[in-house]
C-alpha positions in Angstrom: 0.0 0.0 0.0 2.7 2.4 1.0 4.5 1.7 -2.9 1.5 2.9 -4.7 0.9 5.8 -1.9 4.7 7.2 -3.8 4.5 7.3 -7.3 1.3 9.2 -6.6 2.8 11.8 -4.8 5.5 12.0 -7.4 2.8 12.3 -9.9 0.8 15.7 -7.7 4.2 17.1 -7.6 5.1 16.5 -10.9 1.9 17.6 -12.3 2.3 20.9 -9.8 5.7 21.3 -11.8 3.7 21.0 -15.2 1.3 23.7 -14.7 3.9 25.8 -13.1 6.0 25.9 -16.1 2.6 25.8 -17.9 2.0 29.6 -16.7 4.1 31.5 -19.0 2.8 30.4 -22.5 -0.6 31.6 -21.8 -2.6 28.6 -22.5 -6.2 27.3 -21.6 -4.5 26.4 -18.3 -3.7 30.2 -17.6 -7.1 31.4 -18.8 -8.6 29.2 -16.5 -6.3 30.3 -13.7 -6.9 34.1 -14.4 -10.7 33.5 -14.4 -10.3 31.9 -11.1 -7.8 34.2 -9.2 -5.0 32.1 -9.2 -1.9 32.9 -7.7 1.0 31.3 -8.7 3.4 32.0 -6.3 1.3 30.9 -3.5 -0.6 27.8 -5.0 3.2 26.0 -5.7 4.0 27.0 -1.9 1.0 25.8 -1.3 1.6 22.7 -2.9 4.9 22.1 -1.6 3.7 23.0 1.9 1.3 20.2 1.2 3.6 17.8 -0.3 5.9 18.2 2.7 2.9 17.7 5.0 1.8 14.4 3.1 5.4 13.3 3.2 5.8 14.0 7.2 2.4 12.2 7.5 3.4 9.4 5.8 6.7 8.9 7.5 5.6 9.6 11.2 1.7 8.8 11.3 0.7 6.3 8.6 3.6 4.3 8.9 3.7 3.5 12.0 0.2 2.7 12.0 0.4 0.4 9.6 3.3 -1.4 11.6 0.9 -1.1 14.6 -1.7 -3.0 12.3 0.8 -5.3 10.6 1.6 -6.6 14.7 -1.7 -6.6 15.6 -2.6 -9.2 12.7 0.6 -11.1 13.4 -0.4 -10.8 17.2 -3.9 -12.3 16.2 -2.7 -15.0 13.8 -0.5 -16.1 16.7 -3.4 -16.2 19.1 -5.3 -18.0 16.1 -2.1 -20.9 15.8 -1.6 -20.8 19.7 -5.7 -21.6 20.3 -5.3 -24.1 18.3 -2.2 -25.6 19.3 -4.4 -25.9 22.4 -7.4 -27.2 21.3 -4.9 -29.9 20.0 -3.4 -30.4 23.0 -6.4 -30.4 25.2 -8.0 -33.0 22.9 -4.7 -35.0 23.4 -5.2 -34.5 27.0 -8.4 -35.8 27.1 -8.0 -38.5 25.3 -5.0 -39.6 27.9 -7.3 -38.6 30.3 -9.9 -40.9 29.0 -7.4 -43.7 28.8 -5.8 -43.9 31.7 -9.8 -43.3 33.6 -10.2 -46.6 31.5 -7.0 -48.2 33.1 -8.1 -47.3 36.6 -11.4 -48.6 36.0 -9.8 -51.7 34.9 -7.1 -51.8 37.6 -10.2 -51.0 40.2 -12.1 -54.1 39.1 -9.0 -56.6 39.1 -8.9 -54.9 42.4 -12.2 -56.1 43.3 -12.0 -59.2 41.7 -8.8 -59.9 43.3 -10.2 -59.0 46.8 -13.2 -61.1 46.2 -11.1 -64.1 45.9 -8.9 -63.2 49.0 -12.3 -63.2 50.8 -13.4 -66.2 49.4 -10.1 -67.9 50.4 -10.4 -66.3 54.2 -14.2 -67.1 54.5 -12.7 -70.8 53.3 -10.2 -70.9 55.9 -12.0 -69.1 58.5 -14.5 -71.7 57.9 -11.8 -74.8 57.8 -10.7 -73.6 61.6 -14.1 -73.4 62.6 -15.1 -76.9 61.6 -11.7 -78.1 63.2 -12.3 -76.0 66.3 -15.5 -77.8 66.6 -14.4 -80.9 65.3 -11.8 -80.7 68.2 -14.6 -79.3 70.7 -16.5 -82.4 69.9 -13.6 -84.5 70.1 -12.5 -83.3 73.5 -16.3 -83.8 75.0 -16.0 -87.3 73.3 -13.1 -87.7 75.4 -14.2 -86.0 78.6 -17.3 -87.7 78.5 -15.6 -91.0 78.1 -13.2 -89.9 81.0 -17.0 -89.3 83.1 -18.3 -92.6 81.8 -15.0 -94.3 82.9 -15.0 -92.7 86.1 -18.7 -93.7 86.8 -18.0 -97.4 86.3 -14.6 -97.2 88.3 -17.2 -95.6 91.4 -20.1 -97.9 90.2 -17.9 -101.1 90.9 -16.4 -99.3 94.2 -19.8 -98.7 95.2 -21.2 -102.4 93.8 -18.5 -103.9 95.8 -19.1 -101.8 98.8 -22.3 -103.5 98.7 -21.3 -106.7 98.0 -19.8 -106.7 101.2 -22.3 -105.1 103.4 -24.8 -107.3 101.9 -22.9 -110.3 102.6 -21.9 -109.4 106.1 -25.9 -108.7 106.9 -26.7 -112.1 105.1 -23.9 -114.0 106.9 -23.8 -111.6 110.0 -20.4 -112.2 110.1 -17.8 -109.6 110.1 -15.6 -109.8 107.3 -12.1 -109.2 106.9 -10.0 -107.1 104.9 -8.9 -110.0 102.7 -12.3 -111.4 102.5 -13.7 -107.3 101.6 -11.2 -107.6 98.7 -11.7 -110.9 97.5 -15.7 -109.9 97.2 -14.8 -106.4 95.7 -12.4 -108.1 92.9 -15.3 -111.1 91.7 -17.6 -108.1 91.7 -15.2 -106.6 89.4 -15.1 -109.4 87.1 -18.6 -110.0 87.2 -19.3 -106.3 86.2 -16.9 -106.3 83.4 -17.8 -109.8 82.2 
């Protein structure tokens, strides 16, 4: 834009020069000029003071605001590349998000799965010791109830003989001695056991 803005100002200058030198051959250009009230003198310092003014514009105003534009556009196109540099790499985040939500998910059920077969193995064992405990509970009444039963039968034949030998001393009224108690309380024995 600022390349075409040159050649024109080259062109009003140069065309300023034209009619200037224009002046002195009395022309249609200085008829018209008289009819208007042109001045000479003062329309080319006019002109001048005008190109000058256009040229100092150019270089200290437009310029510069054309680089202020040209920034702002590559400001923006880098906003533009940089939004979509993220856009990309929030999709690309998501998506790893996504994935590794899907791994914990499938970690979190082999978890689950994994703890449901521990617990199956301890309610197993658990179980196991409680039927032994028992079995050994049983075992041991088995045993102390044996023990009793054995017991009773040892004071059963104590007390059998006991009475073996009271009866017999009231039957025979005869006081009898220690070997004769023991005698009795040994074939009571027998007898009991036979």
């Amino acid at each position: 834009m600022g390349a075409s803005l040159r050649p024109n100002f080259a062109s009003v200058i140069m065309n300023a020069f034209v009619l200037i030198a224009d002046t002195g051959g009395g022309g249609q250009i200085e008829q018209i000029a008289r009819t208007f009230g042109v001045d000479w003198p003062h329309l080319s310092a006019q002109m001048i003071s005008f190109a000058i003014v256009c040229v100092l514009l150019y270089r200290f105003a437009y310029r510069p605001v054309l680089k202020i534009l040209a920034d702002r556009r590559q400001v923006i196109a880098d906003s533009l590349a940089n939004s979509e540099k993220i856009k990309t790499e929030l999709a690309r985040t998501e998506a790893e998000r996504q994935e590794r939500m899907a791994q914990a998910n499938a970690q979190a059920a082999q978890f689950v799965e994994e703890a449901r077969g521990v617990a199956a193995r301890l309610q197993q064992q658990e179980s196991q010791k409680a039927i032994a405990a028992a079995e050994q509970i049983i075992s041991k009444a088995h045993e102390a109830a044996a023990q009793d039963h054995a017991r009773m039968l040892l004071e059963l034949r104590r007390e059998m003989g006991r009475l073996v030998v009271q009866t017999t001393a009231a039957v025979t009224n005869k006081v009898l001695t220690a070997e004769d108690q023991q005698r009795l309380a040994e074939e009571t024995a027998v007898q009991l056991n036979a």
